[in-house]
C-alpha positions as CSV (number, residue, x, y, z in Angstrom):
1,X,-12.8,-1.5,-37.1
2,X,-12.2,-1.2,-33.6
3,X,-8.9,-2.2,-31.6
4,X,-9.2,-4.6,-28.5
5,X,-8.2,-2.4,-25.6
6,X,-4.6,-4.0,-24.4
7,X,-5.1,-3.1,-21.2
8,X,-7.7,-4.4,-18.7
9,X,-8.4,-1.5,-15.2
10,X,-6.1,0.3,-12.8
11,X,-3.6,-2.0,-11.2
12,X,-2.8,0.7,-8.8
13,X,-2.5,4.6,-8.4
14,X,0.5,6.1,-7.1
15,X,1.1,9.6,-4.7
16,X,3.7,11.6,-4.1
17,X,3.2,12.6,-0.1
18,X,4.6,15.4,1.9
19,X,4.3,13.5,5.2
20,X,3.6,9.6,4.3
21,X,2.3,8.7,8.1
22,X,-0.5,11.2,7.6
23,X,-1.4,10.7,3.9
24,X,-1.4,6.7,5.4
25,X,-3.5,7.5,8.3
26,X,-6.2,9.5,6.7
27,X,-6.8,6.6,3.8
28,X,-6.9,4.2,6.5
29,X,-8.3,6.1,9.7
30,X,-10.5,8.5,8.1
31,X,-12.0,6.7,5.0
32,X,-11.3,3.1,6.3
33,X,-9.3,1.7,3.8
34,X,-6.8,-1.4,4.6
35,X,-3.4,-1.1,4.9
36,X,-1.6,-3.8,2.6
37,X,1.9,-3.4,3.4
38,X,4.8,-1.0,4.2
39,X,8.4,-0.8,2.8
40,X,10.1,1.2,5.5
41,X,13.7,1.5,3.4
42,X,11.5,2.3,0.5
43,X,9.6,4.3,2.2
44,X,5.8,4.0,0.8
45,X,2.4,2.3,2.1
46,X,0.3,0.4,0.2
47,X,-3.7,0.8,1.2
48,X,-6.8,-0.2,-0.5
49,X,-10.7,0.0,0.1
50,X,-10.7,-3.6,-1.2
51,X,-11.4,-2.4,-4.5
52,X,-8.6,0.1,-5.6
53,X,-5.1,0.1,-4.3
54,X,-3.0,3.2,-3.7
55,X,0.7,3.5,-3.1
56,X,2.0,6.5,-0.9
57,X,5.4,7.9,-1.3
58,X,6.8,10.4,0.4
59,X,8.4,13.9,-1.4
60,X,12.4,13.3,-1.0
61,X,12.4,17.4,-0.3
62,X,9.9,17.8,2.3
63,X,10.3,21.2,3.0
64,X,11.3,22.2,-0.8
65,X,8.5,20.1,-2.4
66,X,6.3,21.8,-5.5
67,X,2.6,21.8,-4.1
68,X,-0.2,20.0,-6.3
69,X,-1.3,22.6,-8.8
70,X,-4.1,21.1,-10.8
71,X,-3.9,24.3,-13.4
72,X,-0.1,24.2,-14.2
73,X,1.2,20.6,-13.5
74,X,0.6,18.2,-15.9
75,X,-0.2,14.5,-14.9
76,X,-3.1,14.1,-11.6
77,X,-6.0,16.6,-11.9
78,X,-7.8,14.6,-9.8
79,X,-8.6,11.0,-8.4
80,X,-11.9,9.9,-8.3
81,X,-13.6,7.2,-6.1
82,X,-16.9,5.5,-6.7
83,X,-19.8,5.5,-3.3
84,X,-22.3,3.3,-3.1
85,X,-25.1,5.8,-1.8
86,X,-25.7,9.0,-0.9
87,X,-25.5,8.9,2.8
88,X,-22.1,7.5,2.3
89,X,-21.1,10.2,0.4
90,X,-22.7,12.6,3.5
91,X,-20.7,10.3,5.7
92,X,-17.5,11.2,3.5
93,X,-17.8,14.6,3.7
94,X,-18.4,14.8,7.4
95,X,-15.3,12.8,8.1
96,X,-13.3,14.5,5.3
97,X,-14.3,18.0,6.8
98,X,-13.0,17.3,10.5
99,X,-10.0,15.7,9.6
100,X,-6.6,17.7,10.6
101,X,-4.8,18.6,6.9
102,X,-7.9,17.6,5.0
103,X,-9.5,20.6,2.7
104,X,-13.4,20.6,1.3
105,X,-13.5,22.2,-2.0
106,X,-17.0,22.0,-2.3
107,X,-19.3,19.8,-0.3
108,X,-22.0,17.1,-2.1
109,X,-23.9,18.6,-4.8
110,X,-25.1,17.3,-8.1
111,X,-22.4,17.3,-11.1
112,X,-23.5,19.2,-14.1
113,X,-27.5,18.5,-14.0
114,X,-27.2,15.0,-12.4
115,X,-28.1,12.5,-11.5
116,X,-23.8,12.2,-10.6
117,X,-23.1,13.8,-7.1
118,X,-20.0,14.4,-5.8
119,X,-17.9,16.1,-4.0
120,X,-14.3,17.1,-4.0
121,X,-11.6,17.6,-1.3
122,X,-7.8,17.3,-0.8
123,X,-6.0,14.5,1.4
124,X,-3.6,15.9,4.0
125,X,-0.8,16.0,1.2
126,X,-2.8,17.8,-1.1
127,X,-4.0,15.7,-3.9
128,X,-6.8,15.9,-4.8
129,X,-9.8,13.2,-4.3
130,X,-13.5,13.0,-5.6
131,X,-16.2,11.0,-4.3
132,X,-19.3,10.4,-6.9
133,X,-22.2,8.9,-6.5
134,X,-23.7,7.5,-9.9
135,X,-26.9,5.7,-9.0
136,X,-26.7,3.3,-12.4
137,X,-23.3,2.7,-11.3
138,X,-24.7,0.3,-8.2
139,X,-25.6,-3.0,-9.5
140,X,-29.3,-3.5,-8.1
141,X,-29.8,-6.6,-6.3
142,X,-32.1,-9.1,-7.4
143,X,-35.8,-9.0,-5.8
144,X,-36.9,-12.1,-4.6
């Protein structure tokens, strides 16, 4: 017998930042996401692409701060976002690769032996963020 799941999606996924005004600007500049809100005395940002919402808070030690170490950190290992082609995923990795603080780890290319592909990269405060595209992911749209 299986249990209902109690829960029902991601409300929201929260970042620790080293500098909040450019972990805000390249979810907003660079990938296009909307900024929701602010809480200056807080500090953190809210942004969203409309589907997900992230919150940003900044490290209280900026300059003493543990860096994201996937390997010997538990917790994040990664955050993945769904695209909804391939070009946009192109387009991702274009922007991503030009942007000042952003890192490529590796560049589209299929995940395992497909048909996933994705790509990986770190935001200017180092977390790290994939991009997959999942073709049966994308809800076809009805022919008529």
């Amino acid at each position: 017998m299986m249990n209902a799941a109690l829960t029902s999606g991601v409300d929201h996924v929260g970042l620790t930042v080293p500098d909040l005004a450019a972990s805000q600007a390249f979810f907003t500049d660079c990938l296009g996401w909307t900024l929701l809100g602010e809480k200056p005395d807080y500090p953190a940002a809210f942004v969203s692409d409309g589907v997900t919402r992230v919150t940003l808070w900044p490290v209280k030690d900026r300059e003493g701060h543990v860096p994201f170490d996937r390997h010997r950190n538990v917790g994040l290992h990664h955050l993945a976002f769904r695209v909804v082609d391939l070009p946009t995923l192109h387009a991702i990795h274009e922007r991503v690769a030009k942007w000042p603080g952003a890192v490529v780890e590796f560049a589209p290319e299929p995940s395992g032996t497909g048909p996933k592909v994705h790509c990986m990269i770190r935001e200017p405060g180092g977390n790290r963020i994939e991009f997959a595209y999942l073709p049966q992911d994308i809800p076809r749209r009805a022919e008529g």
